[in-house]
TORSEDO-331843 format. One record per residue (C-alpha): residue in one letter; x, y, z. Coordinates in pm, 1 decimal. Example, Ala and Ser with C-alpha at 12.3 -4.5 7.8 and 13.67 -1.06 7.14 Angstrom:
! residues 2
+---+----------+----------+----------+
: r :        u :        v :        w :
+---+----------+----------+----------+
: a :   1230.0 :   -450.0 :    780.0 :
: s :   1367.0 :   -106.0 :    714.0 :
+---+----------+----------+----------+
! end
This chain:
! residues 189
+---+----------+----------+----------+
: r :        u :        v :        w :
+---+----------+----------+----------+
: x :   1564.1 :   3379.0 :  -3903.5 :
: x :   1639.5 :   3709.3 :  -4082.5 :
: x :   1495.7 :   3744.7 :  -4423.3 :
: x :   1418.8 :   3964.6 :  -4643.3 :
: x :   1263.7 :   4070.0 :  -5000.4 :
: x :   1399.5 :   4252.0 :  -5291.5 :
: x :   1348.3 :   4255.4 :  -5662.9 :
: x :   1160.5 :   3915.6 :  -5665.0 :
: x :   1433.2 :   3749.1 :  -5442.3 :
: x :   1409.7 :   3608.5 :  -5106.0 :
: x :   1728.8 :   3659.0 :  -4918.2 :
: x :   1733.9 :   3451.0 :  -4602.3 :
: x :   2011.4 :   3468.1 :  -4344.8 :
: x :   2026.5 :   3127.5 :  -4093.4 :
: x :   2110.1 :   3198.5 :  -3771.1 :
: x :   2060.3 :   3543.4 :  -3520.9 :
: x :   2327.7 :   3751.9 :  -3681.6 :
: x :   2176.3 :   4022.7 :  -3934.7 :
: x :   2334.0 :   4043.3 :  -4307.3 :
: x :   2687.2 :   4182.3 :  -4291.1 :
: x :   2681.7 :   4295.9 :  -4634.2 :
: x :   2430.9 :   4527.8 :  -4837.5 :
: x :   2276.5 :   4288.1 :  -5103.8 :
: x :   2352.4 :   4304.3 :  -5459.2 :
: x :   2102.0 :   4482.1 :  -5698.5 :
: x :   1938.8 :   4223.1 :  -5974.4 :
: x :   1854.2 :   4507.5 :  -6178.3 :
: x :   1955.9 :   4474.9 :  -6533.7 :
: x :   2228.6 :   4809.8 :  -6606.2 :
: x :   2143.0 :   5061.8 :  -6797.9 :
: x :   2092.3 :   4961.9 :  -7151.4 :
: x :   2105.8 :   4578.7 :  -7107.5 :
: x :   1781.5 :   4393.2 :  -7163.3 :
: x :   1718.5 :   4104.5 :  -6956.4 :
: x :   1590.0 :   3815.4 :  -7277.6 :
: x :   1542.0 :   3542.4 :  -6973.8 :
: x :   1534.1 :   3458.1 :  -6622.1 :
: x :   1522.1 :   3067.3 :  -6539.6 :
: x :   1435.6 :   2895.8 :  -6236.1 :
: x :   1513.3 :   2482.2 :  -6262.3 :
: x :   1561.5 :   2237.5 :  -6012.0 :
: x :   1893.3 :   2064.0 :  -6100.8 :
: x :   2012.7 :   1703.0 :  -5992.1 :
: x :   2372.4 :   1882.8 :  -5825.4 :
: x :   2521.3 :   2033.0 :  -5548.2 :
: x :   2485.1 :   2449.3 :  -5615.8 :
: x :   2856.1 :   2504.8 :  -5545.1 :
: x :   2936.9 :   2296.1 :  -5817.6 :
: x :   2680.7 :   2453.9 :  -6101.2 :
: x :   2880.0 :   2785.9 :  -5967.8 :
: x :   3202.3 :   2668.5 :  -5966.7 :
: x :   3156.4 :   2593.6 :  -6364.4 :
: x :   2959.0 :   2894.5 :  -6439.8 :
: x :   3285.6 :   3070.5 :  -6334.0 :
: x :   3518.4 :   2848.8 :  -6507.5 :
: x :   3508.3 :   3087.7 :  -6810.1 :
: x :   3751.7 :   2888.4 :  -7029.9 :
: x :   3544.3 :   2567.0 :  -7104.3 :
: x :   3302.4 :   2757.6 :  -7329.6 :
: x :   3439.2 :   2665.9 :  -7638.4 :
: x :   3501.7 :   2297.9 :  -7533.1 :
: x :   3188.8 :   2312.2 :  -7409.1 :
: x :   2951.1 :   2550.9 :  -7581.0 :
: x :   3008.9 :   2417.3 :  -7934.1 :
: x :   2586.4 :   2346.0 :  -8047.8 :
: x :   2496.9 :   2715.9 :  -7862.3 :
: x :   2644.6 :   3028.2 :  -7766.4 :
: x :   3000.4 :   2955.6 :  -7881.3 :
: x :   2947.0 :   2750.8 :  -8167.5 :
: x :   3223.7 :   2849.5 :  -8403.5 :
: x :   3465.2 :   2994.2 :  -8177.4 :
: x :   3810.7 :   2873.0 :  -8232.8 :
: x :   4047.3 :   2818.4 :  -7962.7 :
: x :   4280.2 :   3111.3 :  -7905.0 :
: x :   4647.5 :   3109.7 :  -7837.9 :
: x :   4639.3 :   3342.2 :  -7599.3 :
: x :   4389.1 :   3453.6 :  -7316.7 :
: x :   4412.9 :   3719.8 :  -7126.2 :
: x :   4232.9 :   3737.1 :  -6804.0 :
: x :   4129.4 :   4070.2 :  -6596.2 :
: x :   4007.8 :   4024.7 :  -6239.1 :
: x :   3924.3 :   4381.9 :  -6082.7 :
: x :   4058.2 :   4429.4 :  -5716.8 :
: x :   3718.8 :   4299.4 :  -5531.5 :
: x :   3851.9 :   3972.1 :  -5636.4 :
: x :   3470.5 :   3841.8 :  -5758.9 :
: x :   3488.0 :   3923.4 :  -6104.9 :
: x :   3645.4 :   3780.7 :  -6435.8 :
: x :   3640.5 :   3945.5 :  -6758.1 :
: x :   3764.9 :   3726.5 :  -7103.6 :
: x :   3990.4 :   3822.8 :  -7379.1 :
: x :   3908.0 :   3733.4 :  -7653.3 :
: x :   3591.7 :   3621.2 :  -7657.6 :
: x :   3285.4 :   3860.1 :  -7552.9 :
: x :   3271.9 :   3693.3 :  -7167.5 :
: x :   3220.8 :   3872.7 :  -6834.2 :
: x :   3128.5 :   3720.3 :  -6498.3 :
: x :   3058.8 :   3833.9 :  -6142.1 :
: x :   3005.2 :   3589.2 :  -5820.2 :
: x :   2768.7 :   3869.7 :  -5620.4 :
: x :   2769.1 :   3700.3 :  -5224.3 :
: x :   2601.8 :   3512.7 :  -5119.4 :
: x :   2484.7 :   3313.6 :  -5385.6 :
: x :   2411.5 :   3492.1 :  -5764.0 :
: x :   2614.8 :   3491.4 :  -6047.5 :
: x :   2613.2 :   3744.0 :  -6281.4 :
: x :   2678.9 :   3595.1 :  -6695.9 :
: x :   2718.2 :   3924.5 :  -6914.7 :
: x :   2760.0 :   3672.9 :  -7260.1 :
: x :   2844.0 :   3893.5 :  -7599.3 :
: x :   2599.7 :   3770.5 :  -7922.6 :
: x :   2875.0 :   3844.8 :  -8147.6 :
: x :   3196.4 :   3625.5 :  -8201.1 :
: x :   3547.9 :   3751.5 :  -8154.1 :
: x :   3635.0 :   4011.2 :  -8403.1 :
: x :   3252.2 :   4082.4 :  -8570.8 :
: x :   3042.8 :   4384.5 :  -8511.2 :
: x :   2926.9 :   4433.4 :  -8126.9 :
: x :   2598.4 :   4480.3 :  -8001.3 :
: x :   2473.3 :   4265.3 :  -8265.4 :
: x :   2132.5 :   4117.7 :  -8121.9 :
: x :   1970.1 :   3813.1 :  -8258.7 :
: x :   1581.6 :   3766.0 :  -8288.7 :
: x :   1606.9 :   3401.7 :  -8150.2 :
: x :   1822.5 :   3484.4 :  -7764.6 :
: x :   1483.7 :   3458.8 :  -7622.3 :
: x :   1361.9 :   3139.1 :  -7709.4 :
: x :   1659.5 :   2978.7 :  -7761.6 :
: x :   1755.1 :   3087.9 :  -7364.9 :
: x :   1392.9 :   2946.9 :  -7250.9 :
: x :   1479.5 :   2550.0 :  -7415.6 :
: x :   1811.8 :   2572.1 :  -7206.3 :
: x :   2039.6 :   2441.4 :  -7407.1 :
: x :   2323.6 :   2641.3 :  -7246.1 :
: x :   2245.7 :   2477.4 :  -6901.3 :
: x :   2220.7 :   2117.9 :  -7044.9 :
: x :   2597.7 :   2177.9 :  -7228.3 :
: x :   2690.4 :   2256.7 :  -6853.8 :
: x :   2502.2 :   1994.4 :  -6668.6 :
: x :   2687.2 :   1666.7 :  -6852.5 :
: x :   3051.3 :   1791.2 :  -6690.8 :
: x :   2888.7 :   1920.8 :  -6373.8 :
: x :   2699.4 :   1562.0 :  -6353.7 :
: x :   3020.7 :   1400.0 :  -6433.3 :
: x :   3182.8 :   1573.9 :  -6167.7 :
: x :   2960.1 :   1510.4 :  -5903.8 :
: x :   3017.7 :   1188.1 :  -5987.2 :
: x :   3315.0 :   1172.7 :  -5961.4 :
: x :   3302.0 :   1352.2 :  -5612.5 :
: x :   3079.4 :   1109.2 :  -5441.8 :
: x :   3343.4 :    813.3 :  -5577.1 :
: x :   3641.9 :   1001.9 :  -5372.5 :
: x :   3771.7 :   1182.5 :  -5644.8 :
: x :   3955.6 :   1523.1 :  -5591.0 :
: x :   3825.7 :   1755.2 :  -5833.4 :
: x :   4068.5 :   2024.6 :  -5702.6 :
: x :   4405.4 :   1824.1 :  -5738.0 :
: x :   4463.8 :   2013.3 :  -6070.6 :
: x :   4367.6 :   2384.6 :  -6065.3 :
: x :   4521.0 :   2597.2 :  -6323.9 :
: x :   4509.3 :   2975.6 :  -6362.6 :
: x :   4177.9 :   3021.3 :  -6487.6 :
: x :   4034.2 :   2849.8 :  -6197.0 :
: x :   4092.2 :   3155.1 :  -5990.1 :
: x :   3737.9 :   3280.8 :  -5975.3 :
: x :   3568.4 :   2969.1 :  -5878.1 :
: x :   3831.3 :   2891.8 :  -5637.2 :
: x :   3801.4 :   3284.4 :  -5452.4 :
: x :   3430.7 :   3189.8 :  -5481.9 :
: x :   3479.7 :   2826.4 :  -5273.6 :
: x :   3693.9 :   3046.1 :  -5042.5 :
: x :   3412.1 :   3271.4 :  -5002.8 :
: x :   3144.8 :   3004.5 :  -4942.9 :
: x :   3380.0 :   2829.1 :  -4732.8 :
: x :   3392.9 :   3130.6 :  -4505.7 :
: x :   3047.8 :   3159.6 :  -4471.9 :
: x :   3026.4 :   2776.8 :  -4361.9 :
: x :   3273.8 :   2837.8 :  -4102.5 :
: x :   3107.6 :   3098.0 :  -3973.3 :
: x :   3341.5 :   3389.8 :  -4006.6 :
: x :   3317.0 :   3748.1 :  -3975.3 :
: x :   3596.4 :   3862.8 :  -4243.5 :
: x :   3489.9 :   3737.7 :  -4519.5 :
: x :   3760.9 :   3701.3 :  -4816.8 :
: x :   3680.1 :   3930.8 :  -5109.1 :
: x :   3385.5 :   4103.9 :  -4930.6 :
: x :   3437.3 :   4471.9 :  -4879.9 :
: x :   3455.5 :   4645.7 :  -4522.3 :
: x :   3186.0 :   4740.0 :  -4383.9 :
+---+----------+----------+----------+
! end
């Protein structure tokens, strides 16, 4: 089985058929600090954790005793998806996130709320990031939803506009399954 190690991550490709894609660099950019990286074993299916990492609008339903605590809930959101089709930025609130195949997902998460000064850092992101609070917010709907999914519900029956990202990101995964060599959203080679 091809494999294959960069940056601290093992990459591992089942089947003969080598990558078709270069991988994605976990490199923080320039001038972004990285405060945490968490590894957990979590009681749910991946694709679902992803799918609600991507669902960028249930952060202030959601989010309410961490990172969004405060935020009201706008009128309006805007939503920009650049043409690769795997990324979602957030208007208004200080949101950005990329699905990077085959399996990472990128959270760029502002410290300041909607309209107060940017870059503003806060002494506590560290340890605040290692008790996983964030995580636990998400695990009681992704839990639920499991749930729901093993009792024959359709979780997909009522997708809405802001579902986009995790549903190009099914797509892509889906793809993958099937065993396909175009792969939606995945640039030519």
């Amino acid at each position: 089985m091809p494999c294959l190690e960069q940056e601290g991550m093992i990459w591992v490709w089942p089947g003969d058929d080598p990558p078709m894609e270069t991988l994605p660099s976990l490199l923080p950019p320039p001038g972004f600090d990285i405060h945490a990286e968490i590894v957990v074993e979590l009681p749910v299916e991946h694709g679902l954790l992803l799918d609600n990492l991507l669902d960028l609008a249930h952060a202030p339903f959601t989010h309410t005793s961490t990172f969004a605590k405060g935020w009201t809930v706008p009128r309006l959101v805007k939503f920009l998806s650049p043409a690769s089709g795997l990324q979602w930025y957030w208007d208004p609130y200080p949101i950005d996130m990329e699905f990077q195949p085959p399996c990472m997902v990128l959270s760029t998460i502002g410290i300041s709320k909607p309209g107060k000064l940017e870059g503003q850092s806060t002494k506590e992101c560290a340890t605040h990031l290692h008790q996983l609070h964030v995580l636990n917010e998400d695990l009681r709907l992704v839990i639920g939803q499991q749930e729901r999914m093993i009792n024959g519900a359709n979780v997909w029956n009522w997708l809405v506009a802001y579902d986009k990202l995790g549903v190009r990101c099914r797509l892509w995964r889906n793809a993958v399954e099937q065993g396909s060599k175009q792969l939606p959203f995945s640039k030519p080679m």
